[in-house]
N, C-alpha and C positions, 0 to 999 in steps of 0.2 A: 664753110659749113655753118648754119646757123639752128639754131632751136629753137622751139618754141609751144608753150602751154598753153592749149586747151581744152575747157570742160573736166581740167583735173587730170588729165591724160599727156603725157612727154613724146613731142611732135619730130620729129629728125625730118629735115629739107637739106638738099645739096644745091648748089649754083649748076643751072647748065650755062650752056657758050651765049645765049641769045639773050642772057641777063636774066630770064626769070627763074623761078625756083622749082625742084621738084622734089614730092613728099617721097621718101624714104623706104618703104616696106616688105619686112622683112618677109622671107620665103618662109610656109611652116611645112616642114616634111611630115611624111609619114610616123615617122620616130615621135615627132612633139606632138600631133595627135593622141596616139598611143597613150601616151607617157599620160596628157591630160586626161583621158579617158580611165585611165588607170587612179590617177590622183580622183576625181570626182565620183570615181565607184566606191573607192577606200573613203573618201569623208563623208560621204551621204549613204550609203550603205553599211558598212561592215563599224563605223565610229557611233552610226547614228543608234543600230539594233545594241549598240553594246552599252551606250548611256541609258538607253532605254532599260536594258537589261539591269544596269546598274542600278537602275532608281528603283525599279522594281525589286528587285534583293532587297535595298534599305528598308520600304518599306515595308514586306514583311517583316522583322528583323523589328521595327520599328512600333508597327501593332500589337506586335507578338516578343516581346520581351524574353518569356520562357523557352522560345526554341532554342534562340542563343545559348542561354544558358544550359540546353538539352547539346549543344554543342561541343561548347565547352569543355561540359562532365565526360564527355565522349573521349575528348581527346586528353584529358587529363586520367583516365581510366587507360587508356591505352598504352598512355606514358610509363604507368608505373609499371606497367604489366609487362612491358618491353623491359624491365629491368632484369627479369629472370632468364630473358635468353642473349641480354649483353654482356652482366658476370657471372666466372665464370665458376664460382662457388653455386651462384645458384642455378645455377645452367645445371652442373653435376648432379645437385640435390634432387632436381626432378627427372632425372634421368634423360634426360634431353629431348620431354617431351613439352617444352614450353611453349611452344608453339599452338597446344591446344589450349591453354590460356587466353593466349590473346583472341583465338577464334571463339573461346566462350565467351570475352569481352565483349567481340565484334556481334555477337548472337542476342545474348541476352538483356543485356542494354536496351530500357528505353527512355522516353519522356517522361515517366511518373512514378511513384514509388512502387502503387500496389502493381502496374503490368511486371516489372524488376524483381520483385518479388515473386511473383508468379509463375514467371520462367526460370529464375533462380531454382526455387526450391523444385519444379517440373525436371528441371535437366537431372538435378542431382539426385532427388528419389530416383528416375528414370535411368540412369546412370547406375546406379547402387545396386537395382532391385534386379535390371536386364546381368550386369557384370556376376553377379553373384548366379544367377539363372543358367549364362552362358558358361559359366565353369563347371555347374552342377551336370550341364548335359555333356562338355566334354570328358567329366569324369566318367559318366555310364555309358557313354559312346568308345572311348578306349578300351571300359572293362568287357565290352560287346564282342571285341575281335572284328572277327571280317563284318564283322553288320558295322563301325562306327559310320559309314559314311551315308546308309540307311539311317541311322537315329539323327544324327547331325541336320538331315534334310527332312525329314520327318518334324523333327522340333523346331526348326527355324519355320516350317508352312504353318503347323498349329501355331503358335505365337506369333506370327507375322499376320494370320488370319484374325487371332484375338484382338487383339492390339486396333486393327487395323477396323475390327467392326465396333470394336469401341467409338471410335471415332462418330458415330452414326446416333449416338447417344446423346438427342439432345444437354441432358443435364451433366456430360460426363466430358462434352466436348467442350461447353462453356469455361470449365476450366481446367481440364487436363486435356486437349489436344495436339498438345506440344511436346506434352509429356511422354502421351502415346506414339508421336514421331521418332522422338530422342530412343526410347526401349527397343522400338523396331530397330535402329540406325547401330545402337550400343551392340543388341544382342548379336544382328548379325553378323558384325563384327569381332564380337568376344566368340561365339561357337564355328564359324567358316574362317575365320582369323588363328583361332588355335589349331588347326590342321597343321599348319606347318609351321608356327612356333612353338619353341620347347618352353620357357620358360611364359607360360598365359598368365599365371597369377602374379608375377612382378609384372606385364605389362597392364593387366588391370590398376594394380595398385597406384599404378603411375598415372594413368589416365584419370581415375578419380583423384587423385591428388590433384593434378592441375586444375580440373573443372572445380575444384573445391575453393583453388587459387583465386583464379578468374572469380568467381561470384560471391568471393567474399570481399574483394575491391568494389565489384557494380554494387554491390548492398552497401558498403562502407559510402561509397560519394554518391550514391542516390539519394543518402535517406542526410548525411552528415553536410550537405555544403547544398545550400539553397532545395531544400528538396520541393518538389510538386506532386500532392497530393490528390489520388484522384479519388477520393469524398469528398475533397474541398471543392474541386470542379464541380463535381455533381450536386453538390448543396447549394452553390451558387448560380448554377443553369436552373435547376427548381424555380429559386428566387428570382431571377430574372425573366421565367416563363410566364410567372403568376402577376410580373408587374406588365409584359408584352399583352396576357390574355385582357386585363384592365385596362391597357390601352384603348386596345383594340374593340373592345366594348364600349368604350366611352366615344372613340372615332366614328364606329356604324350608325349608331344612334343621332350623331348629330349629325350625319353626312345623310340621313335620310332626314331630317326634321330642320334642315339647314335652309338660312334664306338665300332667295335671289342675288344679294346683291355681298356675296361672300368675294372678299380679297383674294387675288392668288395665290398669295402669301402663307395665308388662313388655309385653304383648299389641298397645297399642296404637306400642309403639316398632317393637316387629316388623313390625306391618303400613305404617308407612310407611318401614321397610325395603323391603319388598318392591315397594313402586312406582318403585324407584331403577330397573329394568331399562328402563321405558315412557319415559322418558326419551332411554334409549339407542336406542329402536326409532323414535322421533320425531324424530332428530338428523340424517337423512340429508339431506338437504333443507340445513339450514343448513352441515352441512361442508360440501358441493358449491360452495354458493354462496362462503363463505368462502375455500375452497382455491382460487375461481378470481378472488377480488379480493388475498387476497396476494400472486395473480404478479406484480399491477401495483407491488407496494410493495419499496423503496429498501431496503437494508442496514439493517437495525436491530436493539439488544440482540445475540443468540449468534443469529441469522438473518441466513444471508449474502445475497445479491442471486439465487442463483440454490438458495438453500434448494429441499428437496424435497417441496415443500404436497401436491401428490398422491399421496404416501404418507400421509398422513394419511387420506385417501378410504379407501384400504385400509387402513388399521388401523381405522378407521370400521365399514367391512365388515364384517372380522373378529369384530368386537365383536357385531355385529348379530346374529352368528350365534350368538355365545354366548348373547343375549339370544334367541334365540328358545327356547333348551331351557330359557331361566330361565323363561319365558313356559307353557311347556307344566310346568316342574315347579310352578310356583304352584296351576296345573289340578289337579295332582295332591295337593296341598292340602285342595281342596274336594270331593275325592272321597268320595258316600252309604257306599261300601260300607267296612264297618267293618274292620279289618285289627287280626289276634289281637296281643297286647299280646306276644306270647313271639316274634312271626316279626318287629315292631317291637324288641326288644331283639336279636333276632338281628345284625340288620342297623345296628341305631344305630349302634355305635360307630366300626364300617369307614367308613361315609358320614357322619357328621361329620369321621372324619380325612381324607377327601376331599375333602370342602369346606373345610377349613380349609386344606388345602396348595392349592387352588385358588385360594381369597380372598389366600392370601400373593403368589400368582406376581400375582395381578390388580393390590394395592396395590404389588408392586416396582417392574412396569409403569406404576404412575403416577408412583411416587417416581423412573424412571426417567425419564421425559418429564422432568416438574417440572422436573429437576436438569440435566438434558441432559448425561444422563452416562451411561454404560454401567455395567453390575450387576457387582458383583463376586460375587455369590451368584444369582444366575440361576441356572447350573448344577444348583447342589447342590438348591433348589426343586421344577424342572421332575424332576430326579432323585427329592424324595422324594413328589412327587405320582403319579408314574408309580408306584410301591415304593407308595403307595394305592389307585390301581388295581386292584395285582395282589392286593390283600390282598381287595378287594371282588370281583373275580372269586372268588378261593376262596371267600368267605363265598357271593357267589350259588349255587355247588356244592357248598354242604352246608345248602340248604334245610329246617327241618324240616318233618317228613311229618304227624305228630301235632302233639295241640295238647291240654290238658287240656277237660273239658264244663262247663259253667256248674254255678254248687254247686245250684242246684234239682232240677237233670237226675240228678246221682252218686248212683245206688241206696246199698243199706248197705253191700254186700262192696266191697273196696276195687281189686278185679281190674279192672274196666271202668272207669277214671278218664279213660280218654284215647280219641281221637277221631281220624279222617283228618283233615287240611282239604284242602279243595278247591281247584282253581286259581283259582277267583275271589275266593277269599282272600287270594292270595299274588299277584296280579295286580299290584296300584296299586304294593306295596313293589317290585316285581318295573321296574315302570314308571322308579318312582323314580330307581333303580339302574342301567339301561339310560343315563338320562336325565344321570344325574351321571359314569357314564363318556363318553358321547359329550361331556360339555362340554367334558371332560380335553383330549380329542382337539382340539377347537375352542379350546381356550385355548392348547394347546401352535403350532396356528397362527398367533395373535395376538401369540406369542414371536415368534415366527419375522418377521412384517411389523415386529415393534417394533427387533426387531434389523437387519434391511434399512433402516430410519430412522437408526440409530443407526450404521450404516455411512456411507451417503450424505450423512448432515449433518454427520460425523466427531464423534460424540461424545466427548468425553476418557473416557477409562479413572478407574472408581472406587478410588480410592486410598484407604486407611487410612491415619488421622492417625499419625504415630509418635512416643510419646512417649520422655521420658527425657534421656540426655547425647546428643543428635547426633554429639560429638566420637568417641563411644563404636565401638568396630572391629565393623563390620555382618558380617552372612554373605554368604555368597559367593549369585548370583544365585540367586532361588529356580524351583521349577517353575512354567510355567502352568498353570490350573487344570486345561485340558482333559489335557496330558500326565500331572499325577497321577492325574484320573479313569483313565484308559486305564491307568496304571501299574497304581492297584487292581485296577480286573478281573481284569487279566495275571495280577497275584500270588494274586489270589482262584480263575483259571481256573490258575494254576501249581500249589495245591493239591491243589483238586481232584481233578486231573489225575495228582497223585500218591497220593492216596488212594486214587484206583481198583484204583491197582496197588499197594496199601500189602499183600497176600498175595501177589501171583507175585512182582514183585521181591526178588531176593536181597542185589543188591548195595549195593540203598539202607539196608536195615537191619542191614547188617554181618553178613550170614552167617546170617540166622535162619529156619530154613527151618518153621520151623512155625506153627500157625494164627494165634499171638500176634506181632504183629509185633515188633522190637525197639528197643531206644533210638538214637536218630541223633544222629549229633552235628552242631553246626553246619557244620563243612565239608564232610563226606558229603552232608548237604541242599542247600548251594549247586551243588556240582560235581553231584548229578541233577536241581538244578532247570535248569541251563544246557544239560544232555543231554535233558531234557523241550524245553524248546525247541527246540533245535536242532535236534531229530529230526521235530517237526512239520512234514510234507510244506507248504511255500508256495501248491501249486495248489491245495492242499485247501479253502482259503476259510475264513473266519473260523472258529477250534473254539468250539461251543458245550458249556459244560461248567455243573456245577452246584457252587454253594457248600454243602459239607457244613455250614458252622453255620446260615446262615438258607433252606437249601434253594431257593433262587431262580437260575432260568439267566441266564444272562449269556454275551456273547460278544464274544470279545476280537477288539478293529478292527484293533490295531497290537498290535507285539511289540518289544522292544531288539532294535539290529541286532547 
């Protein structure tokens, strides 16, 4: 017998009688098919969906840090609660009804503090109010005689009917639902339960004792061992909407005003920019619900007890609306109809500056949340996005009419180079720009709810660090922001105001009665700029006047007294 290797594979030959050799091979039955068929189901099938499975677990688990630890608290609430029906001192003390502990464990328990709270306090008002209800009817059902089992069914349909059309109430189902379950489930119990037990009010007593048990453990390791609060979620999805909506404004804008010869690199960042909006339009649902479990939740972090969660619903809103012009300008994106490259430079640069004072007020908005503090640059923002606006009105009114012809089209002579275009040329740009001013409008809103937040939860004023000597002699109180705005204009419309009349006025230029006006001097200009004022009629209502250097109206709210 000899052997022999190859290609990595163990070769068996025997000797026949004629001298030469012959290969070896074995028989494979039935059975060692089988068995292989069996072996390569189990590694490639049933091994393969299970590491799959596996990895997939980790990385939930992995993203999501918090569920774990929702886990966790689960089974460490369980544990304790299992102690009252192991010993058997405490076993006795609840009258051996431990059992419903652990099932209020298993119930009421969730992921966050305020839903815990919520069901907590829901079981056991409900628990309280039905047990107390369901005694009161077996007493007047006994005193009844032969009618108790008339009262019995009588009061379990009114209260199963109450109960039950409560549920139908929007503002009643938001957060007592549960509660309303629990009252039906209690009372019936306690009143078609007491027929045929004697002793009702020790089995009440026992029953609210245990649920007392139970949700004084879930409130203890909810709130005491890594808790998850749900205003903090909600305060931080806000923030993270307002920085997606900024994205996503900034993405549109240049994926429409983007050149030819963009990386895909570049291309594909933009485009999961722009999914940041879809986010924010899919968010309504989990505020609502959020903003109506942090009512239940206790003083925590810079969130007092009677914090204002439902302003967040309306900043929510807000948002949404911004998102829907983001939604319709992405549309405008994917628009067939080609739009001339010259009516594209016209408009680019105005609607980039747009969007980019847009995206800034969005990211202050969130760095305001974040910080839970009030802007100290709001103002000036909201001010130079409006001052972008009006730059993009004027550009939309000096559309161009012409547009050069394609170079196959241009005869020889050089006189016919240029073309009409038509409105359906100048449409989609046209769209665009409608679309980025209405946002304006809808962001300057979403100022507006951010700062109604930022009133009602008191947020501290943003202060600038001060460096240097502290010791050092400071100046005397400075202006608020808004009293210098209002100064400016004043002084911007006190100009003005005087330029008009910089040729009839005599006495402001020192006697110079001719076309040129003349030189003034500093006190001449104060003492007419304070007879400028003074002379402005009060009934007259705010004067709207024009700044001769950047030609923009303005109109002054307030004036020195």
């Amino acid at each position: 017998m000899a052997s022999k290797e190859e290609a990595g594979n163990l070769e068996w030959r025997i000797n026949v009688d004629n001298g030469a050799t012959q290969r070896l091979v074995p028989k494979s039955g039935s059975s060692i098919r089988i068995f292989l068929w069996l072996k390569g189901l189990v590694m490639k099938v049933i091994l393969e969906r299970l590491s799959k499975f596996m990895r997939k677990t980790w990385k939930i688990g992995a993203d999501d840090p918090a569920k774990v630890v929702h886990c966790l608290k689960v089974g460490l609430a369980l544990s304790l609660v299992s102690i009252f029906y192991y010993m058997r001192p405490l076993y006795d003390g609840v009258g051996g009804n431990a059992m419903w502990a652990i099932m209020t464990v298993v119930v009421v328990f969730e992921s966050n503090v305020g839903a815990t709270f919520s069901k907590c306090v829901n079981r056991v008002v409900a628990t309280i109010l039905a047990g107390s209800l369901g005694i009161a009817v077996h007493w007047v059902a006994t005193q009844s005689g032969k009618a108790e089992i008339f009262v019995i069914g009588c009061s379990v349909f009114l209260f199963a009917f109450a109960a039950t059309y409560s549920r139908f109430v929007p503002s009643f189902k938001a957060r007592f639902d549960y509660g309303a379950v629990i009252f039906i489930l209690t009372f019936s119990l306690v009143s078609v339960g007491g027929y045929r037990v004697d002793k009702l009010v020790d089995m009440a007593q026992e029953r609210v004792s245990t649920i007392a048990i139970g949700t004084s453990i879930c409130i203890t390791i909810t709130v005491f061992f890594c808790p998850i609060w749900a205003g903090t979620q909600l305060h931080r999805l806000v923030q993270r909407n307002f920085i997606k909506l900024a994205d996503s404004l900034d993405g549109c804008v240049e994926e429409y005003f983007k050149k030819k010869d963009v990386s895909e690199n570049e291309d594909e960042e933009t485009n999961m920019k722009l999914q940041g909006f879809k986010c924010v339009l899919n968010s309504k649902g989990t505020e609502e619900s959020m903003a109506n479990l942090a009512r239940w939740e206790p003083a925590h972090g810079s969130f007092n007890f009677r914090h204002p969660w439902q302003q967040y619903v309306k900043i929510g809103a807000a948002m949404r609306r911004c998102a829907y012009c983001l939604e319709n300008l992405s549309i405008c994106i994917n628009y067939e109809t080609e739009v001339p490259d010259q009516v594209k430079k016209h408009f680019g640069e105005a609607c980039v500056k747009l969007s980019s004072a847009s995206s800034k007020i969005l990211r202050e908005l969130a760095e305001m949340i974040n910080n839970t503090r009030k802007s100290s640059k709001m103002d000036f923002l909201v001010f130079d996005m409006n001052s972008a606006v009006q730059e993009l009105q004027e550009t939309l009114k000096t559309v161009p009419v012409k547009t050069n012809k394609p170079e196959e089209e241009v005869p020889n002579n050089k006189e016919d180079r240029t073309m009409s275009m038509s409105l359906h040329e100048v449409l989609p740009v046209a769209t665009l720009v409608s679309l980025l001013i209405e946002n304006a409008a809808r962001i300057q809103t979403t100022v507006e709810a951010v700062d109604e937040l930022a009133n009602l939860a008191d947020f501290k004023q943003d202060t600038k660090k001060k460096t240097g000597d502290n010791k050092a002699k400071q100046p005397p109180q400075m202006m608020s922001r808004a009293t210098y705005i209002v100064g400016a204009l004043a002084g911007s419309a006190v100009v003005a105001y005087i330029c008009d009349k910089v040729i009839s006025d005599d006495k402001i230029f020192g006697g110079n009665t001719g076309s040129t006006p003349g030189t003034i001097t500093n006190k001449a200009w104060g003492v007419a700029t304070e007879e400028r004022l003074q002379a402005w009629p009060r009934t007259a209502g705010p004067p709207v006047v024009m700044n001769p250097i950047s030609r923009q109206n303005f109109i002054v709210k307030s004036r020195p007294e």
